[in-house]
C-alpha positions in Angstrom: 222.2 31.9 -104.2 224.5 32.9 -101.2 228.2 33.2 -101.9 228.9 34.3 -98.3 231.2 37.5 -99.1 229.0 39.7 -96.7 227.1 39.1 -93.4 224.4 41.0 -92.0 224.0 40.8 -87.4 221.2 41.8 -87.1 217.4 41.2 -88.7 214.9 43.8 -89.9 212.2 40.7 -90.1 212.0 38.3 -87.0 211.2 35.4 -90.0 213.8 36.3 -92.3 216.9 34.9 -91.2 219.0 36.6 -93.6 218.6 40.4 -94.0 220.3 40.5 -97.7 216.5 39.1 -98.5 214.8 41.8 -97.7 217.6 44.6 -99.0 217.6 43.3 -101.8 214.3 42.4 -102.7 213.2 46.0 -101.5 215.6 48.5 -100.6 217.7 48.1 -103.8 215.1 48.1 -106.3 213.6 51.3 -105.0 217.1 52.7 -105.2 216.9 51.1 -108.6 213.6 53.3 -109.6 214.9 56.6 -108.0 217.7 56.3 -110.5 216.4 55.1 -112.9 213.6 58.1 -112.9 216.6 60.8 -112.7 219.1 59.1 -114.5 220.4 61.7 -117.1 220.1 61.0 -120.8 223.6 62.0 -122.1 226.2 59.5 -121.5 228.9 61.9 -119.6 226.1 63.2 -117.1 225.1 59.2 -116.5 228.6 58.3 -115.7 229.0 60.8 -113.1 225.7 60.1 -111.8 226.6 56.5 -111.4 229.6 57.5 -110.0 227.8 60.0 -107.6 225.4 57.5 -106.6 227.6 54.5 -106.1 230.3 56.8 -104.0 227.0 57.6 -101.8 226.1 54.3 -101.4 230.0 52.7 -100.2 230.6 55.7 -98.0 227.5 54.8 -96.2 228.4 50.7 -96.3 232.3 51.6 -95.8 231.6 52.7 -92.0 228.6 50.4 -91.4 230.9 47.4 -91.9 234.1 48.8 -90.2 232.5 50.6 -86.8 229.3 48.3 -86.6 228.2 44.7 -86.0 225.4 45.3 -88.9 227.6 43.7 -91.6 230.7 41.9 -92.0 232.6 41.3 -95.1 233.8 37.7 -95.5 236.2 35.7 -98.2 238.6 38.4 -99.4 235.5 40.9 -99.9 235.8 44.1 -99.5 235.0 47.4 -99.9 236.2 48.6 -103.8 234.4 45.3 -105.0 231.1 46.6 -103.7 231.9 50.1 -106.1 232.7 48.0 -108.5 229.2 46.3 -108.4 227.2 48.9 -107.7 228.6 50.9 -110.6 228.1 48.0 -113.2 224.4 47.5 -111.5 223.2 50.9 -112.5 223.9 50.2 -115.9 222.8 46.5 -116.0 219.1 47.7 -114.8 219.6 50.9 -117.2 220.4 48.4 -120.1 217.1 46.3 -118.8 214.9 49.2 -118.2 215.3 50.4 -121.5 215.1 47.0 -123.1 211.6 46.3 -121.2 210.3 49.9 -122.8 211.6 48.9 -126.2 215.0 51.3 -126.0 213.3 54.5 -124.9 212.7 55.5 -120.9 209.0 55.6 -120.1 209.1 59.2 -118.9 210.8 60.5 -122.3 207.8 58.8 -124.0 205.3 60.6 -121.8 206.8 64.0 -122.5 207.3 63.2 -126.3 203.4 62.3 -126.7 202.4 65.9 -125.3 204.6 67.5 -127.3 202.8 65.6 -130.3 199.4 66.5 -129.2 200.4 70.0 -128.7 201.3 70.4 -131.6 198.4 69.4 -133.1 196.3 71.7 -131.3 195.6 75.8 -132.7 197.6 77.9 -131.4 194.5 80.2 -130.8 193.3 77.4 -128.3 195.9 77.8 -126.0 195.9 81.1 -125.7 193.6 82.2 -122.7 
């Protein structure tokens, strides 16, 4: 589905005609994992790590579409509606994320089953 709000000049891939094909089948969902990994648990730190991240990523689209060929916004797009997206995205993949790992992030499981086993072990065995 192409809505034609954005264009992008040049082409990474000599096959793919349209470069959103390749950002976003590959560069956004590894941005997706990096935040995912280090996304905060408490719900003030994720908003200002969404924030951080989606201020990161417009300053560094803002100049590539004003001073560069690389993209052009089309259709009334512009720049405060790709904040607006990105912000809602990180939350949107959050919500699926944890939804996929039945409401609990995969990493806080890993650190949760060693603090079970842990437990469970003498205290006289872990001391050397």
């Amino acid at each position: 589905m192409h809505f034609k709000l954005w264009h992008y000049h040049e082409r990474i891939f000599p096959v793919v005609e349209d470069i959103s094909v390749p950002v976003n089948l590959v560069v956004v969902p590894i941005i997706a994992m990096f935040w995912m990994r280090y996304c905060p648990i408490r719900f003030k730190e994720k908003m200002l790590w969404a924030l951080g991240w989606t201020t990161v990523l417009v300053v560094v689209e803002l100049p590539l579409e004003r001073f560069t060929d690389l993209l052009t916004y089309h259709n009334g797009y512009d720049w405060y509606f790709s904040y607006i997206l990105w912000f809602f995205s990180w939350f949107i993949w959050h919500g699926f994320h944890l939804w996929l790992n039945d409401w609990h992030r995969e990493i806080d499981s890993l650190f949760l089953k060693a603090a079970i086993s842990l437990r469970h072990i003498s205290p006289t065995l872990l001391m050397p």
